[in-house]
N, C-alpha and C positions, 0 to 999 in steps of 0.2 A: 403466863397463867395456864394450869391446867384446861385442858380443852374440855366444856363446859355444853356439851351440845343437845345434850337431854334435858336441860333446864328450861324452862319457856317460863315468858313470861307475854301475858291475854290479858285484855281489860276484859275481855269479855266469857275467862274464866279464874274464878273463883278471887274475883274483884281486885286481878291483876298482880297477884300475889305470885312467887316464882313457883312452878311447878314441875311434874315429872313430866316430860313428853307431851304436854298438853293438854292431862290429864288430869282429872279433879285430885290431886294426889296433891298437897305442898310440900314443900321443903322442910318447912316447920314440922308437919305432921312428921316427917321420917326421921327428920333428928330429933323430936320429941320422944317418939315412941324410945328411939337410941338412948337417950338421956333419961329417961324411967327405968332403965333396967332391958327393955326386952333387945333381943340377938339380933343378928342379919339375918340368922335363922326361920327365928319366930314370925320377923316382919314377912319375911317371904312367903313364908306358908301361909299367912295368916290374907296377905294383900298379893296372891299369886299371878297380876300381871306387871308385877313390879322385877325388875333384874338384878343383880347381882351390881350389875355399872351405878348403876340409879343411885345407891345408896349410899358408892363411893361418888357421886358428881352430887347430890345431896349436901355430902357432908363436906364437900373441895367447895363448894359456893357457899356454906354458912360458914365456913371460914375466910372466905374473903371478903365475905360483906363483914364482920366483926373486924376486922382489918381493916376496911376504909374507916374512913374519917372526913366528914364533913368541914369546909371553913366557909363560914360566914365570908357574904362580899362584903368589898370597902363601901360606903355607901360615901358618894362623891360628895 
């Protein structure tokens, strides 16, 4: 797997949701804004302590979480 080292993941921020660097920033939020239309551009400018990496290890971990798959245990 893509080395994933900017993603954090705090219960004690933003209720343990994966994050940029440990910063109130989610995942969700960067590939959302990505998936509305706006740029790597725009997001940058717009959230200018975010990098260029961020965006690409953002969108390398919502695709691997889409990717797993949960299985139920056996229940004995």
């Amino acid at each position: 797997m893509k080395d994933l080292s900017r993603i954090t993941l705090d219960p004690a921020v933003m209720g343990g949701k994966a994050c940029i660097r440990g910063m109130r920033m989610t995942v969700g939020t960067v590939v959302g804004l990505l998936a509305a239309g706006r740029s790597r551009e725009e997001i940058l400018k717009a959230y200018p302590y975010l990098e260029p990496e961020d965006i690409n290890q953002a969108l390398a971990y919502a695709t691997w979480r889409v990717e797993e798959r949960e299985v139920p245990l056996a229940v004995a």
